[in-house]
Structure formats: C-alpha cells, structure tokens
N, C-alpha and C positions, 0 to 999 in steps of 0.2 A: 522467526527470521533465520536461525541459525540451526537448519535441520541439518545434523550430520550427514543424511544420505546424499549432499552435494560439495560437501565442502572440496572431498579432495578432488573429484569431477572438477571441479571450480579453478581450482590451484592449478591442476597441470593445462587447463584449457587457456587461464592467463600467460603463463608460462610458455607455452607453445605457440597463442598467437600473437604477441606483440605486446606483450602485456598491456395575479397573478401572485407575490412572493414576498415577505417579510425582509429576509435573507437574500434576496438577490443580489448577483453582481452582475458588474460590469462583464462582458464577453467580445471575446473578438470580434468582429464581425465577419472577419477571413473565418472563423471556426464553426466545421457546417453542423456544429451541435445548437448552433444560436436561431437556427431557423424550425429548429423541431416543435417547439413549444405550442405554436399557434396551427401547425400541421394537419392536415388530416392523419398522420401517420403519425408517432411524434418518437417510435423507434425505429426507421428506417433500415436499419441494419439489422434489424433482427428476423427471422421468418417466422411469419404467420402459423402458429400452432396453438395448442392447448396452453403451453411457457407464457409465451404474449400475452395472450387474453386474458392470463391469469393479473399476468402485473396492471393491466390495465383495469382490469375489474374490481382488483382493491384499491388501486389509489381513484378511482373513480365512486365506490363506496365509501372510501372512508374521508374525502373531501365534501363530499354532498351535502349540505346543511338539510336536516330534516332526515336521513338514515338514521337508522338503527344502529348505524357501523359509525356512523361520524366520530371522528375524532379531530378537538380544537386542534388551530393552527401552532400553537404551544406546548402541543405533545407530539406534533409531528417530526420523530427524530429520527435519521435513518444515519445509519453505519455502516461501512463499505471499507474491510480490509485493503491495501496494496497491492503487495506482492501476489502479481499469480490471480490477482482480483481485477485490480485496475489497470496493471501494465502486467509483462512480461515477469517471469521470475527465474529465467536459465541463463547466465547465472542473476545473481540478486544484485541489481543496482547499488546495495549499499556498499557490498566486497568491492565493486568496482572501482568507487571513491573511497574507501581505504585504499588499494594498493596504488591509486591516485596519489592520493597525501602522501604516502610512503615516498613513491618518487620526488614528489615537491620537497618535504621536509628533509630527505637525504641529500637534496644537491644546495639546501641552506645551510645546510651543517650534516659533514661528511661523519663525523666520527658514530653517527646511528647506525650508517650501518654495520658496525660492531657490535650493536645492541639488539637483543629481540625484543618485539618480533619481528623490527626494520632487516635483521642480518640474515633472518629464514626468506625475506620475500627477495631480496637482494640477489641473497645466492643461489637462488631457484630453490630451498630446501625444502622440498611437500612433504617429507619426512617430519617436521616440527608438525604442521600442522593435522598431519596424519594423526600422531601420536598426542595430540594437544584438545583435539576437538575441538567440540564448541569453547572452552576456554582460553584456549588459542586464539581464535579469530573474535572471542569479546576484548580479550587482550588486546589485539592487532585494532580492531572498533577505537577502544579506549584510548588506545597511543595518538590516534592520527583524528580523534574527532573532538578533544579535548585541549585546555592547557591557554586556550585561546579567548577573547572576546567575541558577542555573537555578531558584533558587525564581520570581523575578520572571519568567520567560520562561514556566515552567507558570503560574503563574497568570494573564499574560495567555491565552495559548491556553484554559486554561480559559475563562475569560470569551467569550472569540470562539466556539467549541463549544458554548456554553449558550445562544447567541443565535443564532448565524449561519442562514442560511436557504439552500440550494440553489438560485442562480438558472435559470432556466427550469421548474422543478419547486416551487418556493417550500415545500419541506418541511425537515424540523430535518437535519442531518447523520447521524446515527444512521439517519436512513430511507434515503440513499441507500447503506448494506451491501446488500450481496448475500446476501437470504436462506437461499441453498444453498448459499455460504459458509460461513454461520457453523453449517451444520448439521454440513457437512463437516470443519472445524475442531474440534467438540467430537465427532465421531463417531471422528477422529484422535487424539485427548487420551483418551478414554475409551476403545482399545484400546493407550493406552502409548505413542502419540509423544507427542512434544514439539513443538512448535507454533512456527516464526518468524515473524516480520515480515520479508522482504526486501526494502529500497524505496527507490526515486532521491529519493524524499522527504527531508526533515530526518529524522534520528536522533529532535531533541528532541521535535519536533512528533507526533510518531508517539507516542513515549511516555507524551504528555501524555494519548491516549486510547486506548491498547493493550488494558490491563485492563480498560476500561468497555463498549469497543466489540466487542473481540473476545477478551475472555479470556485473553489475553496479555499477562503482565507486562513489564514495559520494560526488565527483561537480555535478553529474547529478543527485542527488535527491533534490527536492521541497517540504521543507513539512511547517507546524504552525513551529513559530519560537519565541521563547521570546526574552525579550532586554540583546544584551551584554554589558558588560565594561569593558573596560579596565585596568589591574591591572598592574602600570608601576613598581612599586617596584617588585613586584613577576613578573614580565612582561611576564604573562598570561594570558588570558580571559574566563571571568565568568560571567555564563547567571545569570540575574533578575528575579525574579517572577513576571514578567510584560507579557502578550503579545505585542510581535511586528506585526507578521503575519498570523492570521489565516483563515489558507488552505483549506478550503472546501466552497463548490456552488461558489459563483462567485469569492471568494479570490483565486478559481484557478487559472484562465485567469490572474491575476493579479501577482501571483508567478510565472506564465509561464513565462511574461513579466518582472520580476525583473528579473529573474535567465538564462532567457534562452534566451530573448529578440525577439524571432518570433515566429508565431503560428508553431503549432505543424500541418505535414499531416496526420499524422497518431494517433489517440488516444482511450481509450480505458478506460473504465470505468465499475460502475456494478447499478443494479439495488437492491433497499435496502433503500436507505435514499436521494433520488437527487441530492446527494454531489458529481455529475460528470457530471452532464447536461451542467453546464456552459461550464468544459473544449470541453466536445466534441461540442457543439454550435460555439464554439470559432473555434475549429478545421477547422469546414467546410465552416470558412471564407477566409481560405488559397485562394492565387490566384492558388496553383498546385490543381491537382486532390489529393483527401482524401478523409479517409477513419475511419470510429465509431464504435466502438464495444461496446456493452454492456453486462456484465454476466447478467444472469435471474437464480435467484436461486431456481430452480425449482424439485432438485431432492434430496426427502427426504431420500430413501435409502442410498444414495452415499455419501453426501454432508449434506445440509438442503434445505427445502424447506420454503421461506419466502417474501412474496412482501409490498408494498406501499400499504396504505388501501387507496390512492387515485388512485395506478396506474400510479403516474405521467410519472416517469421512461419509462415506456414501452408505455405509449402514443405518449410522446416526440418520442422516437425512429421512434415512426410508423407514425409521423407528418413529421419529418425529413427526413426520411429512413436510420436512423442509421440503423446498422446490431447488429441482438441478437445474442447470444449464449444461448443457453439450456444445460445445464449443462447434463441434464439428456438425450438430442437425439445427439447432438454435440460431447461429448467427449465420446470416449472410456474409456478412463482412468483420472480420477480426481486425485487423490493426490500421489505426488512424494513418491519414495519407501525409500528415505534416503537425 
C-alpha cells in the first residue's frame, strides 16, 4: 500500500488540488453486475480473447461435478487484491482519508496542528514526508485511523465515501471500480466461490465499503490491521497506534492463513509495486487446479499507464505463467458508470 515511488507524487498533487451460490449476497439491482450471472456473456466488459476463455474455462472445469478438475464448493476460495486491482490506485484511496481525518480531527482540536504529522499536512510540508517515507505516512495512517471506537471510525469513512471525489478524474469513488471486476467477482460468487478482499489497505476502511462496493461482506476482507483493546468499562473496542498486521508481499499468504485458513484457487492481483506476488505464489500451491491474474497497467488513455522499473511483477507472471490482463487490449470497458 505504501509504495514509495508515489508518495511524494501523492503529497504535492493534494497539495495543489484542493486537498447458483453458498455466499451470496444481496445486490443492487440498479448494479449492472447483478445481471451477468444468468447471461449468455457473464463478462460483458471484457473482449473476447484467449484472457476470457481462459477464465471461463477454469471456472467452468473446476465447478463441473464429474471433472477431473472439480473442486468442492468449500475449497473454492478466490482472492482479489484492492488497490490498482479492483479500483483505481493514483493516488491510493487510503492517503485520501488520512488527509481526510487530518482536516476533521484539526478543526476539533486546533492545537494538532502543532503536532506531526497533523503540522507537515497542515503546512503543505512534502519535505517531512519526503524525508520520512513510508514511516511517515504509516505514522500519519496511525494518527487519523485510530484512538477511536469502530462504530465512530465507520461512520466517519462513511461520511468521507458519500462525498469524496477522485482527484484528477473528479468522479464519486464507486466510479473509480473496475467494471470487469465486479463482473468477474459476481460471475465467481454465482458459480460457488467465495469472494475476498486481500489488501495493504486498512482492514477497517475496506469493510466500511466491502458489501456496497463489491459484494463482499467485511468477514471476507483481509487487510494491515493495528492492535485492539479492549475497553470493559465502555465495553467497546479500540484500535492502538500500533501495527499488528501488515498486508502486503508476503504478510499476504500470512493474512490468508489467519483469517481464512486455506490457500486461495483462485487469486488475483496487479502489477505496480509486488505487493501480490507472494499471494498468487501461495495460490498456485493449492492441491486443486488454480488460477493468477495480474492487472498490467498499461493504458494511459483509459486508466494510467505505469510499471516496475525492475519488471519484477510481469516477469514473475511469465516465470509462473500467471495470466495478465491488459487493461488497455483485455477490457472493453474500465471504470464502473455509478
């Protein structure tokens, strides 16, 4: 979640602008993912290639009773990274509501901004964060997403979700999902997997909009987690400015295994910062047949265009034979209309 190579990208661009299914759910019915299911098509926004028929091929073997590929409906677990996966990651949703909070928490009580790392985002200072890196901005995470109750911690996210706007694209949050995502997501759920969130993300933050956004109730998301405790008098629980769990490169495989307790067949991740190698590696330890996706961000028109200056991402895939996505030859349609 917290790749250096955007932070400070990140900082001055704030700055400058404005600072059928086991598991199923409930679905919109305004959400034109709820109609794919029963479809002749049942990815609509994807094009027709060799990608497509791949994914349809497997989960069409490995739901089949009487394959050789079959796998029960109790081992059918699939994993889908966030950022850069399912929504947008320029900049990352989560910085956004940190410097969110920052502003809320400073007009409750002025004297923070005094304080860092409320006094670097205050006084425009990129220089702290410059010089701070990613312990900076876990710092600035911990200050504003802590301290609190989780009723009090959803309902601010709420609030920041109901308003917030995607800068450079100035549209609601919900528009930057990835349409052949969430087609993919419910075309998995309605042959019998199970659906996760795995993500460098906050846990809480992700749960706040799991079920609205993507269908996904918030036991099935995995994400960085800090230390809770328990408050018997008020007998509620409140996170610490502590890390307990963080979710990215190989604290995946390890979140898998706290929360979900067996590899995933199915997972899926993006190309960006390596923070999904481990999971899909892990993946393709399963004893069923599985299956790796990787986004490739490769189309500046639509999307962004941005890779690894080492390539790691996309070598892995091609050592393994994960399967890529091209954002720009793959999908039809990139970002959800609403």
């Amino acid at each position: 979640m917290y790749r250096k190579i955007y932070i400070v990208s990140l900082f001055l661009f704030l700055l400058t602008s404005c600072k059928k299914s086991d598991n199923a759910v409930t679905v919109n019915p305004k959400d034109s993912t709820a109609v794919v299911a029963n479809s002749d098509d049942p990815l609509p926004s994807w094009n027709d290639g060799t990608l497509k028929s791949d994914i349809l091929s497997y989960v069409k073997k490995v739901t089949t009773k009487g394959s050789a590929d079959f796998i029960p409906i109790e081992n059918r677990i699939a994993t889908f990274d966030n950022d850069g996966t399912l929504w947008a990651e320029k900049p990352y949703v989560q910085e956004l509501f940190a410097f969110y909070r920052v502003k809320k928490m400073v007009e409750a009580n002025p004297d923070l901004a005094k304080k860092q790392p409320f006094k670097a985002v205050v006084e425009k200072d990129k220089a702290f964060f410059e010089k701070g890196g990613d312990k900076a901005l876990i710092e600035l995470v911990a200050a504003t997403h802590t301290g609190m109750t989780e009723d009090q911690f959803e309902a601010s996210a709420k609030e920041f979700f109901a308003g917030a706007k995607y800068p450079g694209k100035n549209v609601s949050l919900k528009q930057i999902r990835y349409q052949p995502q969430l087609e993919l997501l419910h075309y998995l759920r309605a042959n019998g997997f199970k659906t996760f969130i795995v993500t460098g993300g906050t846990i809480e933050l992700v749960r706040a909009i799991a079920a609205d956004f993507y269908g996904i109730p918030k036991e099935q998301v995995v994400g960085t987690s800090f230390k809770y405790k328990f408050d018997d008098v008020a007998n509620t629980i409140k996170r610490e400015p502590a890390l307990d769990q963080f979710n990215d490169k190989e604290g995946k495989p390890i979140g898998i295994q706290l929360h979900i307790g067996q590899r995933p067949v199915f997972a899926c991740g993006n190309e960006g910062g390596a923070g999904d190698l481990a999971m899909l590696r892990y993946s393709q330890g399963s004893k069923y047949p599985s299956f790796q996706l990787i986004v490739n961000h490769n189309d500046s028109i639509r999307e962004y265009n941005y890779q690894e200056k080492d390539n790691l991402s996309l070598n892995t895939a091609a050592k393994y034979k994960y399967h890529v996505i091209s954002i720009k030859d793959d999908w039809k349609k990139v970002f959800a209309d609403k």
